[in-house]
C-alpha positions as a Python dict, from the first residue, in 0.01 Angstrom:
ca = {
    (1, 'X'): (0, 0, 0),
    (2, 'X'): (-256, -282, 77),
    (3, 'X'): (-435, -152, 464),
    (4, 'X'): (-629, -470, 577),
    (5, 'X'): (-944, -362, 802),
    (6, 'X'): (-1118, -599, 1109),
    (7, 'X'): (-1488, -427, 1223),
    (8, 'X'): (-1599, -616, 1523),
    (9, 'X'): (-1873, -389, 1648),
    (10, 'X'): (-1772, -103, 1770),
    (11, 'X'): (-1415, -166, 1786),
    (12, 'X'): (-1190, -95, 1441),
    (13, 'X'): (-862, -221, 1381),
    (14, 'X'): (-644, -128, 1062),
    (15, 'X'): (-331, -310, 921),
    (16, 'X'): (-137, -160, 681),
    (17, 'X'): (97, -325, 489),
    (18, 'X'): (446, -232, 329),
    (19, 'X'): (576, 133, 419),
    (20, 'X'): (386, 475, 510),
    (21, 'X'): (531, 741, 311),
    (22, 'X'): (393, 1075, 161),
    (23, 'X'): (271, 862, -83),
    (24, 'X'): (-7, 638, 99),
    (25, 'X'): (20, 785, 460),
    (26, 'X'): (-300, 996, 259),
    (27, 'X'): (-475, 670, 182),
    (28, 'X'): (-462, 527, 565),
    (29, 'X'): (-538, 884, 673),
    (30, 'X'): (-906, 903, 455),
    (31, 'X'): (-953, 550, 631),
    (32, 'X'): (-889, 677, 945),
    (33, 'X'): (-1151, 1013, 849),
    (34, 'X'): (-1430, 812, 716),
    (35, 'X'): (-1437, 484, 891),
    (36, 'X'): (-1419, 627, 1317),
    (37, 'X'): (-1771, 715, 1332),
    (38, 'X'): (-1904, 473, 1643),
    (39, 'X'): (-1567, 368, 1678),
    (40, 'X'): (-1487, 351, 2041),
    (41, 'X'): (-1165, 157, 2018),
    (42, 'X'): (-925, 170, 1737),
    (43, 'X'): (-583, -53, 1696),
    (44, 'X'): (-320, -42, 1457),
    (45, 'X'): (-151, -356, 1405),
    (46, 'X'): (201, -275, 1219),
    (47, 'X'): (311, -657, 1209),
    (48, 'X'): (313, -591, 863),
    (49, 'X'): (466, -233, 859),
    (50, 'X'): (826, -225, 720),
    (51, 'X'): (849, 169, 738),
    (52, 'X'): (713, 503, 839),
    (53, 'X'): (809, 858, 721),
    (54, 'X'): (657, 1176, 914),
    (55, 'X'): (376, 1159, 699),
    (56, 'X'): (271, 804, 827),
    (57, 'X'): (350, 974, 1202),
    (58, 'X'): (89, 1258, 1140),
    (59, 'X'): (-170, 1014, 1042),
    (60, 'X'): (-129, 855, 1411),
    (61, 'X'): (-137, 1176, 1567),
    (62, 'X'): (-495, 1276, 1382),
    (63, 'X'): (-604, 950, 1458),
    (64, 'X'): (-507, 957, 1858),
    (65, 'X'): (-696, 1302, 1818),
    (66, 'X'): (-1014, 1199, 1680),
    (67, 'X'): (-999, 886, 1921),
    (68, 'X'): (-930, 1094, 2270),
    (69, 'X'): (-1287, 1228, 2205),
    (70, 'X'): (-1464, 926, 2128),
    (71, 'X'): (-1247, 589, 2303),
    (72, 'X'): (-966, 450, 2273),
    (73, 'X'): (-657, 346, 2019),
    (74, 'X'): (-329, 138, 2079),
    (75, 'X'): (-91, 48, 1833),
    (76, 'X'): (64, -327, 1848),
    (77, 'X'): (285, -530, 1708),
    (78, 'X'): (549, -290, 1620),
    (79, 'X'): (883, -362, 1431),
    (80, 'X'): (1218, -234, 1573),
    (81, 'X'): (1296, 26, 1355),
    (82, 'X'): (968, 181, 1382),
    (83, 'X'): (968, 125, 1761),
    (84, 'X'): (1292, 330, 1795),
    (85, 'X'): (1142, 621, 1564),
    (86, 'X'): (827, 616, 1794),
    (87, 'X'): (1087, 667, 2106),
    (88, 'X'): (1296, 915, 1920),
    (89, 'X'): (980, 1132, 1862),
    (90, 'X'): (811, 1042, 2200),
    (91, 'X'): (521, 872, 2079),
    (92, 'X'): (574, 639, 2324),
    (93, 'X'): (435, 876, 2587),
    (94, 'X'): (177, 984, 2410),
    (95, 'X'): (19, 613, 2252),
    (96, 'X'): (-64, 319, 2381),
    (97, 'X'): (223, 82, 2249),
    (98, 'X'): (149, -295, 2304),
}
């Protein structure tokens, strides 16, 4: 999985590409671990995101964790079929869905 990264100042967005499965969810998830420290806003753009297993939904969920303490994160650009998996779950009350 290719995850293409924008830094403009304090604000972080990450794009990953393909599907997030057990096997790269762990890849985006170090990302997420190392790269949020004096991040105060971080997106997710999934315009390139064909697919997301549970493992790919616990990497949000850190992520929204670490970023409740510190700013904010939104998630945008989101494909239909991940859309509906985000409603089935409820993510859609808990992130900030553009």
């Amino acid at each position: 999985m290719e995850i293409r990264k924008t830094v403009d100042g304090s604000k972080l967005v990450l794009a990953p590409v393909g599907k997030l499965d057990a096997m790269s969810a762990p890849e985006l998830g170090d990302i997420v671990r190392k790269e949020l420290d004096g991040v105060t806003e971080l997106g997710f753009d999934l315009s390139e995101l064909t697919y997301t297993s549970s493992a790919g939904l616990r990497v949000f969920i850190s992520a929204q964790k670490i970023m409740s303490k510190q700013g904010s994160m939104y998630i945008c650009n989101v494909c239909d079929e991940i859309k509906e998996v985000f409603e089935l779950v409820g993510f859609n009350d808990i992130f900030d869905i553009r």
